[in-house]
N, C-alpha and C positions, 0 to 999 in steps of 0.2 A: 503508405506509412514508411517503404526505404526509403524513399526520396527524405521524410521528415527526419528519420534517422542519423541519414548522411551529412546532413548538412551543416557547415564549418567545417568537415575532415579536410573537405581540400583546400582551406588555408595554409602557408607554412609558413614558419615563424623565421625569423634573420636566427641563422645560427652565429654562437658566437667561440667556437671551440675552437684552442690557440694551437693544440698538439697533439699527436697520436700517441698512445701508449704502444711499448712491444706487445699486444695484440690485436693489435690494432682497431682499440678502443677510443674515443676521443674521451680526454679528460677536459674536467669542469669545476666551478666552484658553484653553480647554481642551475637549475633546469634550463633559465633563460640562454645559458651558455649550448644547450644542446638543439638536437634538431627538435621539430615540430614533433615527430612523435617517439622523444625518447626523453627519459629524466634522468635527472641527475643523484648520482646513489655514491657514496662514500669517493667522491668527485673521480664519476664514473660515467660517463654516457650511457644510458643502459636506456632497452627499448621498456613504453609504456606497459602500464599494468596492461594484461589482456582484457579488452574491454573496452576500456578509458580511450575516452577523445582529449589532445592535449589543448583544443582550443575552446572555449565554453562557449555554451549557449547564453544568449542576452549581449551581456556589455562584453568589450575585449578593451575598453578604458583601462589605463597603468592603476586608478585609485579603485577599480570595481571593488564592490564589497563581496568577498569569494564566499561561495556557499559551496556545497555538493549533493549529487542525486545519484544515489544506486536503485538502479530500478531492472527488474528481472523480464528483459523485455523478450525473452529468446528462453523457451523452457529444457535450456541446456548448453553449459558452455561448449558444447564441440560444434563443429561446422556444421551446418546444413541442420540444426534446430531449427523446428518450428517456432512462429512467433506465439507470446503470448497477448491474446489481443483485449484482455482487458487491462492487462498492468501498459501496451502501447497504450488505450484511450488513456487509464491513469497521468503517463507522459504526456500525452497529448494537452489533459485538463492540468498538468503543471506549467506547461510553457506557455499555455494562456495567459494564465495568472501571471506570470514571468513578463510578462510580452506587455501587460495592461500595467504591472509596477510600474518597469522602466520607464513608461508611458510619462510617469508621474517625478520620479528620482527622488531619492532617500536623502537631502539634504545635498544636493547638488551633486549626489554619487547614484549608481547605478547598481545592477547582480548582474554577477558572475557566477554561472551556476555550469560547476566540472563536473559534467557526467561518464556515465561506468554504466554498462552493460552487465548484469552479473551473473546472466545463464540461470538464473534462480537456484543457484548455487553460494550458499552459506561462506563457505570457505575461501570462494574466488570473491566473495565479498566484503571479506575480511582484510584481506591483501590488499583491494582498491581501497578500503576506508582508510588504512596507512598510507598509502600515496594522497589521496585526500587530504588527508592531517596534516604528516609530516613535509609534504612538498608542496601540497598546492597552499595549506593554511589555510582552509576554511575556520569558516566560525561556527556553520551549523552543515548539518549532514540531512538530507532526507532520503528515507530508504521505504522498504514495500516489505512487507510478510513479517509473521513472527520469528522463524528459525533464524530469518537473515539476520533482520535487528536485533538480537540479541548478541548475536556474532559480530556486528559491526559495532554495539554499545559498548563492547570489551577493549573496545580502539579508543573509542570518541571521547568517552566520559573520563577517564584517567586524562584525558587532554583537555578536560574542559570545554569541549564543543558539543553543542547544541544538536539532541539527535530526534528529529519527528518522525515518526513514522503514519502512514494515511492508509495500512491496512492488518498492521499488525495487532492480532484479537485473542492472542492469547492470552487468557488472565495469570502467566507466569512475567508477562512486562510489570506488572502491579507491583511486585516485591520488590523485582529489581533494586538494587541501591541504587543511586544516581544523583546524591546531592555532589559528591567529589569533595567532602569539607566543607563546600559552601548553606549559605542557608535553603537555597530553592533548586528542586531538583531539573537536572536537564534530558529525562528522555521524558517526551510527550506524543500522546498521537491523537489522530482525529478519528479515529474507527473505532469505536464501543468494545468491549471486553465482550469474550464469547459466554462469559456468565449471563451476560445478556441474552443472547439468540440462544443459547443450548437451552435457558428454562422456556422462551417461548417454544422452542422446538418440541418439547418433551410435554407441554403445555395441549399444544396443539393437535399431539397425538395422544394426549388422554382423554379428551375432552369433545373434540368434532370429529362430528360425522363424515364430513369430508374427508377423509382420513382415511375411515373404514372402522376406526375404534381397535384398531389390532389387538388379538390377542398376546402376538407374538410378533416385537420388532427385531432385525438386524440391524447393525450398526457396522456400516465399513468404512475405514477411515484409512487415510494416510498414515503413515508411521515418523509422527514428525511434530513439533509442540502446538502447532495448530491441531493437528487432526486428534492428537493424544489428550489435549485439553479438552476440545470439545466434545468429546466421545465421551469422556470421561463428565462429564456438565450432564448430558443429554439419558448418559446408563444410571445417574445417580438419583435425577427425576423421575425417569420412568418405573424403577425399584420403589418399592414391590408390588405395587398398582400392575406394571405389566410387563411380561417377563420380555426379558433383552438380551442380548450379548454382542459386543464387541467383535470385529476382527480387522486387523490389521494388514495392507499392504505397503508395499516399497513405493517411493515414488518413481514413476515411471519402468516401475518392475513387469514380470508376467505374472498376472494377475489369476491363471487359470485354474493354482491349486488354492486358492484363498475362495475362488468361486465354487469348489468343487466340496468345501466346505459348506457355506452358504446355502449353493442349490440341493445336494443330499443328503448332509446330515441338520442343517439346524431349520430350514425349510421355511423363513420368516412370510408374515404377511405383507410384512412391506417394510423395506431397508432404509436406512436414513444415509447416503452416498455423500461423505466429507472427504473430497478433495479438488485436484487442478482440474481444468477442462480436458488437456489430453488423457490422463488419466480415466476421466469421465467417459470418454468416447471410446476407449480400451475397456471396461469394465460393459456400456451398454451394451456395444456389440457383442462381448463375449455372454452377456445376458440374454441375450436374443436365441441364443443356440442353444439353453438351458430349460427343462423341464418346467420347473420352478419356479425362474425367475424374470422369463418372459411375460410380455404384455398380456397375454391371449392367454396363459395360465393365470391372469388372476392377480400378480404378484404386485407390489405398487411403490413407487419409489418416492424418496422426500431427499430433496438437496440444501445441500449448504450455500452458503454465499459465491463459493468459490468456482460454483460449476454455472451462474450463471457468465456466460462466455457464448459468444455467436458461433464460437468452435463447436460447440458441441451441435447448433443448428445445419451447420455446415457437412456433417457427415448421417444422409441417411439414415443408415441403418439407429444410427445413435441417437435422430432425430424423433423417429421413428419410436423409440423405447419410453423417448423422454416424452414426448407430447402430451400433455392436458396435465401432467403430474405438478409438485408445487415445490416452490422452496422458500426460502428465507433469504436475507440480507438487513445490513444496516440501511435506513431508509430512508433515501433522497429529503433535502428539506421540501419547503411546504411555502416559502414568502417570495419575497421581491427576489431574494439573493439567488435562491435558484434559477429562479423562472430567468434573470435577466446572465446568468452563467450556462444555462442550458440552451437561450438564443443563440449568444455567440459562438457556443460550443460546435450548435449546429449547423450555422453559417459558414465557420471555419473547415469544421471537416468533415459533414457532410452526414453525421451519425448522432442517432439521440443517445446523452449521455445517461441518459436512466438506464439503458439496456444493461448497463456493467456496471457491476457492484464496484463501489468506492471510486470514481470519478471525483463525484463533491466532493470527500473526504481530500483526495488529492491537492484540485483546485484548492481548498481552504489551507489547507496546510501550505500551501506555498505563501499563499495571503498571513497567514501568522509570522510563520518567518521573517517576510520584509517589513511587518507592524515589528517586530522582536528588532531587526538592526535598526527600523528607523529610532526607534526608541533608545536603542544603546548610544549610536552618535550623538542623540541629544542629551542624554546624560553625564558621556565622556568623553565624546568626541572620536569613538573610536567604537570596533564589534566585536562583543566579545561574548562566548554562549551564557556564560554567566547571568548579562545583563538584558540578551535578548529571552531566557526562560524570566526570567523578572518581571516583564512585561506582560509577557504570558499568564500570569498570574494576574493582570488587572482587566483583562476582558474577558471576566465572569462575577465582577464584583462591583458594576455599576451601581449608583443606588436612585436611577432615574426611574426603574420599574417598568420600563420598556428595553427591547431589543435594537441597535441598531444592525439594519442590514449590511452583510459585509458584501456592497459592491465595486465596482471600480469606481465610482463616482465619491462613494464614500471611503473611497481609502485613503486620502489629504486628510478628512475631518478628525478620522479615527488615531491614526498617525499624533494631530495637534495634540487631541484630549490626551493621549499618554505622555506625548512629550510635558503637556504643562501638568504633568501630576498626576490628573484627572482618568480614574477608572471608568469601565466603561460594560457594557454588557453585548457580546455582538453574536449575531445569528448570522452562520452561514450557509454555501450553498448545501452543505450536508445536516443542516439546522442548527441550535441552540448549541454554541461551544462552550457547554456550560464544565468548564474544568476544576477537577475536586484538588484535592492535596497530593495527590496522587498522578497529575497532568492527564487523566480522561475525563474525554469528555461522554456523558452518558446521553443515549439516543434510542429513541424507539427503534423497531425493527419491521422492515416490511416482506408483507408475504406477496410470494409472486406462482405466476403459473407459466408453464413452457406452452407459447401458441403454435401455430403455423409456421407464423414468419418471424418470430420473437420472443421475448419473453414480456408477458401483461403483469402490470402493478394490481395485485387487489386489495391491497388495505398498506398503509403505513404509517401504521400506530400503535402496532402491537407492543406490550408492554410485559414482561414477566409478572405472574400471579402474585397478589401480596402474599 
């Protein structure tokens, strides 16, 4: 995956800087005026957001249609973070999609898609969506998690540009404002509200046996609007059917007085474990050495979407805690569109994309996007997020009564039907993008189990209780 990383850094761009400042700054009237990895700031040469590549992936065409992707590929901005390797596959299932548009061109034009690394840091994500905006002038933004997106929506939407997100589940993106004065709003995502997965979760542990039927669960979560959301979904189900409590860590904190809580005073039968994978692998291990809350006492774990991650199979000990236990995610589609996203997935880089929650969700959201600008060129000959959320709203309101598959083969056809007017209803690789008023799209959830060598699918169709 560095190598896929790396690639376009080492272009550089013709600088075009006419003079030095007394500090020996070059001044500018445009980024194009500065080097390849620096912009231009109140006509300032100044170096790039940290992160950010100045050259994009896809087209480097003068008329590219510019998008942008902050994606949390590094579970931390400082040096020597580890990667995060389902939000890489997420990357990986965007530049597919990326790779199979330009295949095709948006009306004789191509994407330009400016990425940002953002250490899965909120803040440093913030800062690149302003370079994004303000200098590169995108028209839409795709980003990853809840905390981020929200952070980068406080950028985008006061500018009018189009923000998707393909794994943000916190049912706080719901409220969001986000029309900006206009009639249709622009933040959308492909990944289900955790109102969804917290009643199957809380579902599943009142109900089946597999489980254990606890008398008594734990809930440890991140401290963060994913993990606060969904803890909060999963302790409100469970009340008063069976007794629960919450507790809260840091991300990437020391986990060991939060466990010391857990293992002897609250003594759960089995914990519901909502956060990242490294996280994940700090908590099992330190599980492992606990009275209570190891395997061999008895104790049983249930995961969120987030832990499935190969990271966590990667380290023994951790492996070791998790095996045979079960968790949740949004849940892969089920037609053409996957099966024929999850070949080439696999051809290209070598790994089945079911393993990692939100791939599909990814891949499709890049596919909405380029249906969103190709749709806006042909309305006004120009992109703008306004008119690519507009479009967005007509591929959930076919009234053919069937789904079309969204694959590359049909992404010309889909493209026509919006430009001539024509809604459309489409299923993609993450299933049925059936989008409310509200831009989510709602999706079953699938339960899964930590094997040997992976994580196995056992059902994806779980549905919250009426």
């Amino acid at each position: 995956m560095r190598a896929l990383f790396l690639t376009g850094v080492m272009s550089v761009l013709a600088t075009g800087c006419s003079f030095t400042t007394a500090a020996g700054l070059d001044e500018c009237q445009t980024s194009e005026d500065c080097a390849s990895d620096q912009v231009c700031v109140q006509q300032v040469c100044l170096p790039l957001p940290a992160g950010c590549l100045a050259t994009p992936y896809g087209s480097t065409d003068a008329d590219a249609i510019r998008m942008g992707g902050l994606f949390p590929l590094h579970t931390s901005p400082e040096a020597g973070a580890s990667m995060d390797e389902s939000d890489v596959q997420g990357f990986n299932a965007v530049l597919l999609a990326l790779e199979e548009v330009n295949q095709r061109t948006l009306g004789g034009r191509k994407i330009a898609l400016y990425f940002c690394d953002t250490g899965s840091n909120k803040d440093v994500a913030e800062k690149q969506a302003r370079w994004l905006v303000n200098d590169k002038k995108v028209a839409a933004v795709l980003t990853a998690g809840s905390s981020q997106t929200l952070a980068v929506a406080d950028v985008t939407l006061p500018a009018g540009v189009l923000t998707m997100s393909y794994s943000a589940s916190s049912p706080e993106l719901t409220a969001k404002e986000d029309t900006n004065g206009g009639p249709v709003g622009l933040l959308w995502r492909t990944s289900p509200s955790d109102a969804i997965q917290g009643s199957v979760i809380a579902h599943l542990l009142r109900t089946d046996s597999r489980f254990g039927l606890p008398s008594k669960v734990g809930i440890l979560y991140v401290d963060d609007l994913y993990g606060q959301g969904l803890s909060n979904i999963i302790s409100d189900q469970l009340s008063p059917l069976v007794a629960n409590r919450p507790y809260a860590y840091e991300r990437k904190g020391d986990v060991k007085s939060v466990m010391d809580a857990l293992d002897m005073t609250y003594r759960p039968a089995v914990t519901v474990l909502i956060g990242f994978a490294d996280d994940a692998v700090a908590i099992l291990k330190e599980a492992s050495t606990r009275a209570n809350l190891n395997r061999d006492s008895g104790h049983r774990w249930f995961f969120s979407d987030s832990v499935k991650d190969t990271a966590v199979l990667a380290d023994p000990v951790a492996a070791s805690q998790a095996r045979g236990f079960y968790g949740t995610a949004p849940a892969q589609g089920t037609g053409l569109a996957f099966s024929t996203f999850s070949a080439r997935f696999n051809d290209r880089y070598k790994k089945d994309p079911a393993g990692y929650a939100y791939t599909s969700n990814a891949y499709d959201a890049m596919y909405l996007l380029a249906l969103g600008a190709s749709y806006s060129l042909s309305t006004t000959n120009t992109v703008t997020g306004a008119k690519m959320a507009e479009a967005l709203t007509r591929v959930s309101s076919g009234t053919s009564g069937t789904n079309t598959q969204l694959t590359n083969s049909n992404f010309t056809y889909l493209a026509a039907e919006l430009a001539a007017g024509r809604s459309v209803n489409i299923e993609g690789a993450s299933g049925p993008l059936d989008f409310d008023a509200n831009g989510e799209a709602r999706a079953p959830v699938e339960l899964w189990q930590v094997g040997d060598s992976g994580f196995v699918t056992l059902s994806s169709n779980l549905e919250p209780p009426p």
